[in-house]
mmCIF file of the N, C-alpha and C atoms, coordinates in Angstrom:
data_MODEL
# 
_entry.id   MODEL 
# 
loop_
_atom_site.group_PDB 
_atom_site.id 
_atom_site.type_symbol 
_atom_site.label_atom_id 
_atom_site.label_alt_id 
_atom_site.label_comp_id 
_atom_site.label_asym_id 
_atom_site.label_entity_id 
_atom_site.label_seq_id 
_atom_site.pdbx_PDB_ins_code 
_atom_site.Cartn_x 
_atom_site.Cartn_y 
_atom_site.Cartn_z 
_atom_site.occupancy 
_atom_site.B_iso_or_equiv 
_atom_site.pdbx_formal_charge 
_atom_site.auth_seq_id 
_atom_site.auth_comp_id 
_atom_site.auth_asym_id 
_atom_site.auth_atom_id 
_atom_site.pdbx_PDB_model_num 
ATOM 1   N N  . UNK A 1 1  ? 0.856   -1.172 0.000  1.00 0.00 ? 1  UNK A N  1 
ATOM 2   C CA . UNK A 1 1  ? 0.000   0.000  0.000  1.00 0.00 ? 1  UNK A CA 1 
ATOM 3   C C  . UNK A 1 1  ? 0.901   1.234  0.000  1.00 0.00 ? 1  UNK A C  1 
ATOM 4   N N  . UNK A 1 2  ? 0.702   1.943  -0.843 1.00 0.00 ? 2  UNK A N  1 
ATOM 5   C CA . UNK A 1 2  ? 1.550   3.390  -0.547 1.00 0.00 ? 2  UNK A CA 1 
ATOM 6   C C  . UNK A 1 2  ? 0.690   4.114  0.111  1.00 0.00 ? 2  UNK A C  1 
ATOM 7   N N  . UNK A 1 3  ? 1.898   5.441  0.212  1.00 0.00 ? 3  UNK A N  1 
ATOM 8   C CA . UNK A 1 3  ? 1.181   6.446  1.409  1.00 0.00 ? 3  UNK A CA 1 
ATOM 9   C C  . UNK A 1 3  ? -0.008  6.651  1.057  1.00 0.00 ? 3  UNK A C  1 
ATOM 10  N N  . UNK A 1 4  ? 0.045   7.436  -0.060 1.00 0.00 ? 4  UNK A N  1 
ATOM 11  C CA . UNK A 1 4  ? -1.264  7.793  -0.330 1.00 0.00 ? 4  UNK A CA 1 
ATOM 12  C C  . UNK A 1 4  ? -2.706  7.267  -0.340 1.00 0.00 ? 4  UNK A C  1 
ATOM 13  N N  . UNK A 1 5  ? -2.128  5.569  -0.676 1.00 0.00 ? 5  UNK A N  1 
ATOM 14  C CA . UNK A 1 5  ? -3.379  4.875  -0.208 1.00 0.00 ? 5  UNK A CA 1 
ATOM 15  C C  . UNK A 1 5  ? -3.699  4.777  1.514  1.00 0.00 ? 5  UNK A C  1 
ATOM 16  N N  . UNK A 1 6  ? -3.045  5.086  1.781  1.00 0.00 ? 6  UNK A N  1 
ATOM 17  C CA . UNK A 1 6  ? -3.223  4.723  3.232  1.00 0.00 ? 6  UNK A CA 1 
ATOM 18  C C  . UNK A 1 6  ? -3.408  5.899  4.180  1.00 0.00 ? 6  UNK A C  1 
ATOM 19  N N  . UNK A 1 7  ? -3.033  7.220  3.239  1.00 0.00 ? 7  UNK A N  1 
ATOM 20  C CA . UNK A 1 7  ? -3.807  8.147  4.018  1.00 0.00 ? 7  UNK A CA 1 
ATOM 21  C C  . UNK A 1 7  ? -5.154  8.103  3.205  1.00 0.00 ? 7  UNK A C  1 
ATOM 22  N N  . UNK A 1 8  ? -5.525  7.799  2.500  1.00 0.00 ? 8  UNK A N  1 
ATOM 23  C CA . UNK A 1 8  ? -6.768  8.104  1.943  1.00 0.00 ? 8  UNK A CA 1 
ATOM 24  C C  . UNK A 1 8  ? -7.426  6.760  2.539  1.00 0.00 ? 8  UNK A C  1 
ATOM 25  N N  . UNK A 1 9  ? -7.028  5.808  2.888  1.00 0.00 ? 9  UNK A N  1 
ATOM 26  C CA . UNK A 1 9  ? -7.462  4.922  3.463  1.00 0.00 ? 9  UNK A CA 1 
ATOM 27  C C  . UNK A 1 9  ? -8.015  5.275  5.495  1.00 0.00 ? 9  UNK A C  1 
ATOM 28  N N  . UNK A 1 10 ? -7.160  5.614  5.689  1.00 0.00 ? 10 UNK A N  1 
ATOM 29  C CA . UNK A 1 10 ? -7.138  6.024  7.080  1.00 0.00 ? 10 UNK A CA 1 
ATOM 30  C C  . UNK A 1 10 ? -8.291  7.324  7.464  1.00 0.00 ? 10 UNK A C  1 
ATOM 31  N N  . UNK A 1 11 ? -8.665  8.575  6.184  1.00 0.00 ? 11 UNK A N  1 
ATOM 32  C CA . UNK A 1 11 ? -9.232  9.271  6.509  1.00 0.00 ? 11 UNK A CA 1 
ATOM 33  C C  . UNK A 1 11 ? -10.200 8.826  5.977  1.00 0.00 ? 11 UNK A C  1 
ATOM 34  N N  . UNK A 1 12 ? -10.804 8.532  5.579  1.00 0.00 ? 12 UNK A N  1 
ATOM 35  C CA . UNK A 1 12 ? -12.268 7.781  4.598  1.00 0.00 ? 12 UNK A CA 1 
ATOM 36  C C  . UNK A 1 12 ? -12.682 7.062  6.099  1.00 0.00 ? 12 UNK A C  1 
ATOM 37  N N  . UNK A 1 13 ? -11.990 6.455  7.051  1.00 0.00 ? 13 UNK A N  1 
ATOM 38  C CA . UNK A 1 13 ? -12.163 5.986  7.965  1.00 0.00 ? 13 UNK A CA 1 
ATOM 39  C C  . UNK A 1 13 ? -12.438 6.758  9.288  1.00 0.00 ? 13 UNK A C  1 
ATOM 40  N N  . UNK A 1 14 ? -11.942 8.243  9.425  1.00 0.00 ? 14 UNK A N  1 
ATOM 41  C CA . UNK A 1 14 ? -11.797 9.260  10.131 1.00 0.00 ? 14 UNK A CA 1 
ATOM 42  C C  . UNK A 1 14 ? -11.111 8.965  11.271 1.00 0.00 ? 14 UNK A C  1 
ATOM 43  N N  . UNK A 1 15 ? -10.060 8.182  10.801 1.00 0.00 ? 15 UNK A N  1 
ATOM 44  C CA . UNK A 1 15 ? -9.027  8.276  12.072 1.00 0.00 ? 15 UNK A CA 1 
ATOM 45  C C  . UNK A 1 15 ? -7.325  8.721  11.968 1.00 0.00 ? 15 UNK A C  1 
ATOM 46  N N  . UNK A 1 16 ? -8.055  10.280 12.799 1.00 0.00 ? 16 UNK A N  1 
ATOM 47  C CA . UNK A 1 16 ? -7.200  11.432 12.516 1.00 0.00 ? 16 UNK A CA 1 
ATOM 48  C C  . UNK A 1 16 ? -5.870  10.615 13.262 1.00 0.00 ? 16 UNK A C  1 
ATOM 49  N N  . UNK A 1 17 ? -6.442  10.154 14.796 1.00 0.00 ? 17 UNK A N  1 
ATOM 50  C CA . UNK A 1 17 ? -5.278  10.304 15.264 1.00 0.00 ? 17 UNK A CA 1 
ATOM 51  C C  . UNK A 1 17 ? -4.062  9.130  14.645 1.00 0.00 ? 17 UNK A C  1 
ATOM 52  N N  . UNK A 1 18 ? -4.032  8.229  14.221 1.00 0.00 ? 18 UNK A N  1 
ATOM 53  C CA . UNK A 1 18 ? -3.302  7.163  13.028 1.00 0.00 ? 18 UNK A CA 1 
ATOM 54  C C  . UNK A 1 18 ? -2.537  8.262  12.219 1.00 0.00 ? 18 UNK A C  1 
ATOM 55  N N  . UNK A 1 19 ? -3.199  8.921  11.196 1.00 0.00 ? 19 UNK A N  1 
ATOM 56  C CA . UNK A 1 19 ? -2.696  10.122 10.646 1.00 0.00 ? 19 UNK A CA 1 
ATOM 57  C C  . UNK A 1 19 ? -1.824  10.981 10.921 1.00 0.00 ? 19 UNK A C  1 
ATOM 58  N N  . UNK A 1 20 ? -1.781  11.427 12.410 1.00 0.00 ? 20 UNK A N  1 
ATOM 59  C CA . UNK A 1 20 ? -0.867  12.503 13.190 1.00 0.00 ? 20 UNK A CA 1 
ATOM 60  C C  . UNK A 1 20 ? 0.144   10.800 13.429 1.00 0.00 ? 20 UNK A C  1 
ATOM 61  N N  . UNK A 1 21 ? 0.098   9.909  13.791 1.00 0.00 ? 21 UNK A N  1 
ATOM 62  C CA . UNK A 1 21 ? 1.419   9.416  14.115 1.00 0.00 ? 21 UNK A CA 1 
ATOM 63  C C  . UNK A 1 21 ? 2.020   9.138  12.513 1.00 0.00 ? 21 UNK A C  1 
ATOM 64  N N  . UNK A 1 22 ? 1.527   9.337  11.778 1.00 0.00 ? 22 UNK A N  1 
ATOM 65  C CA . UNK A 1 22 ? 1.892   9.034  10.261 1.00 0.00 ? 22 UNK A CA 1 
ATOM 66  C C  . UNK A 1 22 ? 2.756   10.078 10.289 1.00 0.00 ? 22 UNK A C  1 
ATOM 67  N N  . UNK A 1 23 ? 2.034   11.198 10.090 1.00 0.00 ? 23 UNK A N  1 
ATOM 68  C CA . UNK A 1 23 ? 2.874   12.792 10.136 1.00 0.00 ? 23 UNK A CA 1 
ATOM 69  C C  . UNK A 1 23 ? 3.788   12.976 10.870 1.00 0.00 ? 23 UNK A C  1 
ATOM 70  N N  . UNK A 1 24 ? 3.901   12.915 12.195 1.00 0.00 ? 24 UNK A N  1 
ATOM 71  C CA . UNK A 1 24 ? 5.180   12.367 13.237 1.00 0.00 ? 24 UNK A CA 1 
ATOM 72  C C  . UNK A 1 24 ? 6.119   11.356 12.930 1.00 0.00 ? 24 UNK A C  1 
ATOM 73  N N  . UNK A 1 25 ? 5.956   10.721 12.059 1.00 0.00 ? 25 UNK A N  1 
ATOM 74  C CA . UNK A 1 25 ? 7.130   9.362  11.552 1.00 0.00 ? 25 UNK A CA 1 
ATOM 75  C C  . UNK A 1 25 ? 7.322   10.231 10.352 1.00 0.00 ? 25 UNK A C  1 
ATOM 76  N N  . UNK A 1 26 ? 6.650   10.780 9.633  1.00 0.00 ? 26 UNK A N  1 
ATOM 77  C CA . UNK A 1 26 ? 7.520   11.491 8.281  1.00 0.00 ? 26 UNK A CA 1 
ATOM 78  C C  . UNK A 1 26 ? 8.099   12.612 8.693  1.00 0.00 ? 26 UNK A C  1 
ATOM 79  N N  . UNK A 1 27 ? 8.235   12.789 10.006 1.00 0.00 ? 27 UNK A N  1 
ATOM 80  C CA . UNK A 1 27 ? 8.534   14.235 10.364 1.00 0.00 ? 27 UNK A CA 1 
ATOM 81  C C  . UNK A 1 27 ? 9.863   14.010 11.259 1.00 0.00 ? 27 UNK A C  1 
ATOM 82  N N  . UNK A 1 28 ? 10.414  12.721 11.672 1.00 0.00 ? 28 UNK A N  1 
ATOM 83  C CA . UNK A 1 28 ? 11.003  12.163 12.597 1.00 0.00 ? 28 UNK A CA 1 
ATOM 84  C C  . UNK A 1 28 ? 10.523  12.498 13.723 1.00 0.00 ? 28 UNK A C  1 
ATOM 85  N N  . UNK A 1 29 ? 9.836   12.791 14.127 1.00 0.00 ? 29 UNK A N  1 
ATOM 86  C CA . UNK A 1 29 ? 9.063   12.591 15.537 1.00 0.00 ? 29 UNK A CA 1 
ATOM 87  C C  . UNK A 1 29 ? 8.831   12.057 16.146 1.00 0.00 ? 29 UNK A C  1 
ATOM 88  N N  . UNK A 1 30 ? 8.925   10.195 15.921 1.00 0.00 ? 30 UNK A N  1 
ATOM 89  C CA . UNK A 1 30 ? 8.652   9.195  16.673 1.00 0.00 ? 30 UNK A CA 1 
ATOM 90  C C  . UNK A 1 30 ? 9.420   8.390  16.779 1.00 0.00 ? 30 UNK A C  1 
ATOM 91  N N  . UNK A 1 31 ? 10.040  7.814  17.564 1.00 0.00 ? 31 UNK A N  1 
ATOM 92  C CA . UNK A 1 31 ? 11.208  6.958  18.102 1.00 0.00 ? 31 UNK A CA 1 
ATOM 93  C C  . UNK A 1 31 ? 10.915  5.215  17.749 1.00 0.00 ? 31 UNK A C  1 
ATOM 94  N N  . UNK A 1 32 ? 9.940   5.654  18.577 1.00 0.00 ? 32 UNK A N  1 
ATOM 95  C CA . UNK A 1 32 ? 9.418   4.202  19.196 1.00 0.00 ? 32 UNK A CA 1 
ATOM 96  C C  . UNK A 1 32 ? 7.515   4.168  19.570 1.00 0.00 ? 32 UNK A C  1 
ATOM 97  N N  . UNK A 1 33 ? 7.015   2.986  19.050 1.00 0.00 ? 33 UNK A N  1 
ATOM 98  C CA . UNK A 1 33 ? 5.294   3.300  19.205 1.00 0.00 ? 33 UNK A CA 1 
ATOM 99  C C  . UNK A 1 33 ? 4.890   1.688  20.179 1.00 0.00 ? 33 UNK A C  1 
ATOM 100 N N  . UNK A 1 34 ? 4.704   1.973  21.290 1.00 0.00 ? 34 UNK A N  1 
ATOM 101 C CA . UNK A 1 34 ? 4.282   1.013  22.070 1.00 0.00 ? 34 UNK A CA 1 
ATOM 102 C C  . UNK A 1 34 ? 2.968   0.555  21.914 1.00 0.00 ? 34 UNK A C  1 
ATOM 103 N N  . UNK A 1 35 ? 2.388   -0.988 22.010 1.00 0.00 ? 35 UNK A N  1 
ATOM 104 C CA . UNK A 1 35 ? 1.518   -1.390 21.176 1.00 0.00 ? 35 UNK A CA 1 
ATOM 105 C C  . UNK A 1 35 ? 0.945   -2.707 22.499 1.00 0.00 ? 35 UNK A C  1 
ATOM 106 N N  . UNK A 1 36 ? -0.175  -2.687 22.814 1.00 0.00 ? 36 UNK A N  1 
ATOM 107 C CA . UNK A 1 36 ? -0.145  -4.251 23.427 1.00 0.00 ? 36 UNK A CA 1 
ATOM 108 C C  . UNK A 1 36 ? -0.625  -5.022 22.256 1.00 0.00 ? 36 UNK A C  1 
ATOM 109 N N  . UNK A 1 37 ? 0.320   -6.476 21.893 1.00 0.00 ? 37 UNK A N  1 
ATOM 110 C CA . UNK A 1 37 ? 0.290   -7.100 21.086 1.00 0.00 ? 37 UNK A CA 1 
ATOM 111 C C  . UNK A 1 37 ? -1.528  -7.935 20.974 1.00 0.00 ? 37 UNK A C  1 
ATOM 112 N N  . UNK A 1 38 ? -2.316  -8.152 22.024 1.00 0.00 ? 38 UNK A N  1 
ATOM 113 C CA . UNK A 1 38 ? -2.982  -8.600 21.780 1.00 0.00 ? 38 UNK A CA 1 
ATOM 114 C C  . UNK A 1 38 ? -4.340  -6.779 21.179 1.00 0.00 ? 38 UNK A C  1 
ATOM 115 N N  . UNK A 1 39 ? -3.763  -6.153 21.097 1.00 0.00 ? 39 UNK A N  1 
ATOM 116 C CA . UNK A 1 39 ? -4.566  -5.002 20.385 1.00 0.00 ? 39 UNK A CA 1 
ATOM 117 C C  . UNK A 1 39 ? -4.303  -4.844 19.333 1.00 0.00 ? 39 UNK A C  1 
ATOM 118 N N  . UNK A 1 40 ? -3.041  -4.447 18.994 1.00 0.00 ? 40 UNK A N  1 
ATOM 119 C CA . UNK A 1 40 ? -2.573  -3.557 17.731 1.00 0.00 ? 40 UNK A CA 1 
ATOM 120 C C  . UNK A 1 40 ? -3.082  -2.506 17.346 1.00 0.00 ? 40 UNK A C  1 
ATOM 121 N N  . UNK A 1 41 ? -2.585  -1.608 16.690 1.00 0.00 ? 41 UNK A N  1 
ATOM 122 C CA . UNK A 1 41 ? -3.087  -0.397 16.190 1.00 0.00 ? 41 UNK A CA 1 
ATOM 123 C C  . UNK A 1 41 ? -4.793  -0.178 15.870 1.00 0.00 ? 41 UNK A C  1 
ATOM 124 N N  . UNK A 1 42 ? -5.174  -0.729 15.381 1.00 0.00 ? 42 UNK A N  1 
ATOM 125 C CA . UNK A 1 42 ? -6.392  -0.709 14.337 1.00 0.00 ? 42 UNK A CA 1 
ATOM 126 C C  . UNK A 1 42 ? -7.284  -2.329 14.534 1.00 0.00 ? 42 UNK A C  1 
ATOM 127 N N  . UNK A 1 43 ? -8.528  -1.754 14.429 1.00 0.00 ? 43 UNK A N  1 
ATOM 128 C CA . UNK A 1 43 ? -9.118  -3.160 14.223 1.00 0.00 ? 43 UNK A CA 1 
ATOM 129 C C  . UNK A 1 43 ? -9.236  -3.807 12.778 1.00 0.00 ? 43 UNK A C  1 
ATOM 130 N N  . UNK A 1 44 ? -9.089  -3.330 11.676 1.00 0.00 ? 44 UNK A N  1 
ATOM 131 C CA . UNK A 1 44 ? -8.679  -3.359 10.256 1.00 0.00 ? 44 UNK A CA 1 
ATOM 132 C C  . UNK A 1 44 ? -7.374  -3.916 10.086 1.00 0.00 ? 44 UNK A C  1 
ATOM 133 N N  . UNK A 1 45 ? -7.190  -5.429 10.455 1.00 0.00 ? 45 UNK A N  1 
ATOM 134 C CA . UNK A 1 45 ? -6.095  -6.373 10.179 1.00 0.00 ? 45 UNK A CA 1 
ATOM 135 C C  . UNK A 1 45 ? -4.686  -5.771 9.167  1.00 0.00 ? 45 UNK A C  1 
ATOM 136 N N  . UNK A 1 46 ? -5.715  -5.618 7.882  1.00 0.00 ? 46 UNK A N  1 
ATOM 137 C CA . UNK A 1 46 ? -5.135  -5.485 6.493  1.00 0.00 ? 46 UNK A CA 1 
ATOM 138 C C  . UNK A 1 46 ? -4.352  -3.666 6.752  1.00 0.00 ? 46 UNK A C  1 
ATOM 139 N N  . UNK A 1 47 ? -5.394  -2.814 7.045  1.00 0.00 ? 47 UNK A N  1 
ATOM 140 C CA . UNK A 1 47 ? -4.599  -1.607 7.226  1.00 0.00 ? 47 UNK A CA 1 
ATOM 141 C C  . UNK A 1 47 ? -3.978  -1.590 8.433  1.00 0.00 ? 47 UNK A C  1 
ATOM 142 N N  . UNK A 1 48 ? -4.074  -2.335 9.580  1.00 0.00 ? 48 UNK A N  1 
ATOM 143 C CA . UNK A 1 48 ? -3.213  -1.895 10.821 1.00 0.00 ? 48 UNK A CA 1 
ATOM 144 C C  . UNK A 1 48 ? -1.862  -2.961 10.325 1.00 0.00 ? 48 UNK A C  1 
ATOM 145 N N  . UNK A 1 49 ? -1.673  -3.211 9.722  1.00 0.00 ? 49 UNK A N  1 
ATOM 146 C CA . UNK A 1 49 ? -0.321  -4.753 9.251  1.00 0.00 ? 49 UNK A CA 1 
ATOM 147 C C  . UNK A 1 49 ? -0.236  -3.089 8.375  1.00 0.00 ? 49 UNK A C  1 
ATOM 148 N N  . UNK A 1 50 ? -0.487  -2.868 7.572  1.00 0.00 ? 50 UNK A N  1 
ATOM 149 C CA . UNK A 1 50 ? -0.263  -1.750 6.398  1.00 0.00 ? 50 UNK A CA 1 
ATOM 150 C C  . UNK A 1 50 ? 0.459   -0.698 7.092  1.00 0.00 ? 50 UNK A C  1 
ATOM 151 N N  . UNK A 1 51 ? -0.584  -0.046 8.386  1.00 0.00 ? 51 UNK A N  1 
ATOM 152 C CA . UNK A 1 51 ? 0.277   1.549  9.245  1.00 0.00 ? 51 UNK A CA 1 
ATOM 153 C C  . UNK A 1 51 ? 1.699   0.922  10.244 1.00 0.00 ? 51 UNK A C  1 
ATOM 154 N N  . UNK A 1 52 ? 1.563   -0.197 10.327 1.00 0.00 ? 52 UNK A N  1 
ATOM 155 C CA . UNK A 1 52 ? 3.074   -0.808 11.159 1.00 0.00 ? 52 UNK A CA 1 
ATOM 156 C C  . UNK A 1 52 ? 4.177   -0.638 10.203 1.00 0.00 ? 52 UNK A C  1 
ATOM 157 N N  . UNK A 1 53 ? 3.960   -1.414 9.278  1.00 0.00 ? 53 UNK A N  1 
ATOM 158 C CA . UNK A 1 53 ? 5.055   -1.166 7.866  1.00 0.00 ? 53 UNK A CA 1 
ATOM 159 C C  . UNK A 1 53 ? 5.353   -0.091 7.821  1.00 0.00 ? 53 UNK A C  1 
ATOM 160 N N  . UNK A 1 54 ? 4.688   0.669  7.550  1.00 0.00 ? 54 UNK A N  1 
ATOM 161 C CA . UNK A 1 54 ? 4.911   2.211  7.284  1.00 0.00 ? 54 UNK A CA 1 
ATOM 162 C C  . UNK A 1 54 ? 5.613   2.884  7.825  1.00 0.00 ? 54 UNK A C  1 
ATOM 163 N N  . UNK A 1 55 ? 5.133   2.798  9.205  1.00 0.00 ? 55 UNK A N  1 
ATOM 164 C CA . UNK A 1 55 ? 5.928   3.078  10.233 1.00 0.00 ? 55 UNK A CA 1 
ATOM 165 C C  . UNK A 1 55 ? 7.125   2.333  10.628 1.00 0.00 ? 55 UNK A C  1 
ATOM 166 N N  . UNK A 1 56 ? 7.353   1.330  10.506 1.00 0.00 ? 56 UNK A N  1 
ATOM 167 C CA . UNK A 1 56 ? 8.827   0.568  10.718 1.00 0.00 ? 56 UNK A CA 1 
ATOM 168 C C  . UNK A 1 56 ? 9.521   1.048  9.419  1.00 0.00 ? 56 UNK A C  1 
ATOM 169 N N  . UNK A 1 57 ? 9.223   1.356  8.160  1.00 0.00 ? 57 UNK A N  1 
ATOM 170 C CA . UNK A 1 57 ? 10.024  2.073  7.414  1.00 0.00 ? 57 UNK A CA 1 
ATOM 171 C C  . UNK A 1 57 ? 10.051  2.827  7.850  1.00 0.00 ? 57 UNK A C  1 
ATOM 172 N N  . UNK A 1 58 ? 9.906   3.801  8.264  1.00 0.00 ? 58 UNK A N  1 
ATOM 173 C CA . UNK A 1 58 ? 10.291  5.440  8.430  1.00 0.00 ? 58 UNK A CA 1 
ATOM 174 C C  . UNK A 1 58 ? 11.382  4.807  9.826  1.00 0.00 ? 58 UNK A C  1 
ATOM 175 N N  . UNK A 1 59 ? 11.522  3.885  9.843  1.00 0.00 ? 59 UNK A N  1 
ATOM 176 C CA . UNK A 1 59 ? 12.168  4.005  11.042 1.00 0.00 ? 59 UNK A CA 1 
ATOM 177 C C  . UNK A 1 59 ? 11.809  3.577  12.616 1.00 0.00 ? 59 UNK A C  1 
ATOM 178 N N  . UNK A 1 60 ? 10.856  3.575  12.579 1.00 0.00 ? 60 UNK A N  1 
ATOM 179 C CA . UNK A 1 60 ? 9.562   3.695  14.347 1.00 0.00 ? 60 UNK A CA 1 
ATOM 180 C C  . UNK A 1 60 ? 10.045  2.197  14.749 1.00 0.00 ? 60 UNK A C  1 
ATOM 181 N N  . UNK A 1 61 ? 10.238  2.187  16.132 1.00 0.00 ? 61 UNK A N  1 
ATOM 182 C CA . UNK A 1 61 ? 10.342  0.671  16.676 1.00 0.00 ? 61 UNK A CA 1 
ATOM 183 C C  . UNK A 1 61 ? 9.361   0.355  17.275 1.00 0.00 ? 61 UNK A C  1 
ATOM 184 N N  . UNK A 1 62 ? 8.539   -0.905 16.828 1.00 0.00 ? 62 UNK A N  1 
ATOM 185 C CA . UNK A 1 62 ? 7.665   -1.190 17.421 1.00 0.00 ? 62 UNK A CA 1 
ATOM 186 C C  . UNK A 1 62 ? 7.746   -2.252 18.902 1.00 0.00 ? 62 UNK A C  1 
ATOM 187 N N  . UNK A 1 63 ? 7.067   -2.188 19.857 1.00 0.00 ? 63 UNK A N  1 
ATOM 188 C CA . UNK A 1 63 ? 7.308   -1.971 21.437 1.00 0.00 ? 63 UNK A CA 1 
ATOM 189 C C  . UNK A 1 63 ? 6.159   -2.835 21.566 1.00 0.00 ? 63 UNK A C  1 
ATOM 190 N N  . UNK A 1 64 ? 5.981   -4.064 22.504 1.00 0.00 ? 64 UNK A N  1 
ATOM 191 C CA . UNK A 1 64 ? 5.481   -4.971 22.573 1.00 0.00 ? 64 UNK A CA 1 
ATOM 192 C C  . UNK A 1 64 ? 5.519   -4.456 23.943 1.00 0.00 ? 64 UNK A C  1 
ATOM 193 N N  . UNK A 1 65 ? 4.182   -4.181 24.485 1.00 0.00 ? 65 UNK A N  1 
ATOM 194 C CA . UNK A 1 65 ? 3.801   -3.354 25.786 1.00 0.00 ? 65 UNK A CA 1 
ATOM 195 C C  . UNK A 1 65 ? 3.270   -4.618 26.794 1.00 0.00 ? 65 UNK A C  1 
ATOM 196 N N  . UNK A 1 66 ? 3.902   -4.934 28.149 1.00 0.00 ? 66 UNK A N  1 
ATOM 197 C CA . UNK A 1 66 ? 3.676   -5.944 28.994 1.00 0.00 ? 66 UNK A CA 1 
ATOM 198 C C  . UNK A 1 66 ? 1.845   -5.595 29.141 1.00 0.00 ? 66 UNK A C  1 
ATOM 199 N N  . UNK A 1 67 ? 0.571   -6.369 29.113 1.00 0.00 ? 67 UNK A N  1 
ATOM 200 C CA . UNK A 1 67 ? -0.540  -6.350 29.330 1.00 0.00 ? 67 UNK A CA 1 
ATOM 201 C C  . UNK A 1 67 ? -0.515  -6.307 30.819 1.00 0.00 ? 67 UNK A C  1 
ATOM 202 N N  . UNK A 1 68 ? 0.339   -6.654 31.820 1.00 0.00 ? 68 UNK A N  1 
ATOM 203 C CA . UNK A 1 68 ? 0.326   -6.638 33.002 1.00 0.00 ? 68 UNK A CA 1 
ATOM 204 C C  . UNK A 1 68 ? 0.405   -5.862 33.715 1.00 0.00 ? 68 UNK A C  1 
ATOM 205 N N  . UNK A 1 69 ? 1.216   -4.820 33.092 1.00 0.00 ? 69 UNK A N  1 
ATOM 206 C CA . UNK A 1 69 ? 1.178   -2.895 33.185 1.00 0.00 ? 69 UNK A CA 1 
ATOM 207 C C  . UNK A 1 69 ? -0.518  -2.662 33.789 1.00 0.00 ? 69 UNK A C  1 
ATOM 208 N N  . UNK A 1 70 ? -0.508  -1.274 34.586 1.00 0.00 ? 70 UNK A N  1 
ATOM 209 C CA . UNK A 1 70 ? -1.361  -0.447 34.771 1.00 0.00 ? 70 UNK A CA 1 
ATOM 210 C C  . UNK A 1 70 ? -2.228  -0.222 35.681 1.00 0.00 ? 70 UNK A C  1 
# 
């Protein structure tokens, strides 16, 4: 999926905030994106596997967050 599909994918969906961490990884803004593995980003399999990529290209480490936290 390229960007463009996937911002046009992401806003057709209205989820801004996905978008701002998009913009923050093209912006170097984000280091690292902590995730509990049994969530993941998105309930959309196909696009949340799609915004991880994306984001691990730009660089972003993805962070496997203990569920036992909180």
């Amino acid at each position: 999926m390229t960007r463009e599909e996937l911002i046009q994918a992401l806003e057709s969906k209205g989820l801004d905030e996905v978008l701002e961490l998009i913009e923050e990884a093209d912006n170097g803004e984000m280091d690292e994106l902590e995730l509990l593995p049994s969530l993941g980003l998105l309930q959309d399999q196909q696009l949340n596997d799609a915004v991880l990529e994306y984001l691990k290209g730009k660089g972003v480490t993805i962070v496997d967050a203990d569920e036992t936290d909180g």
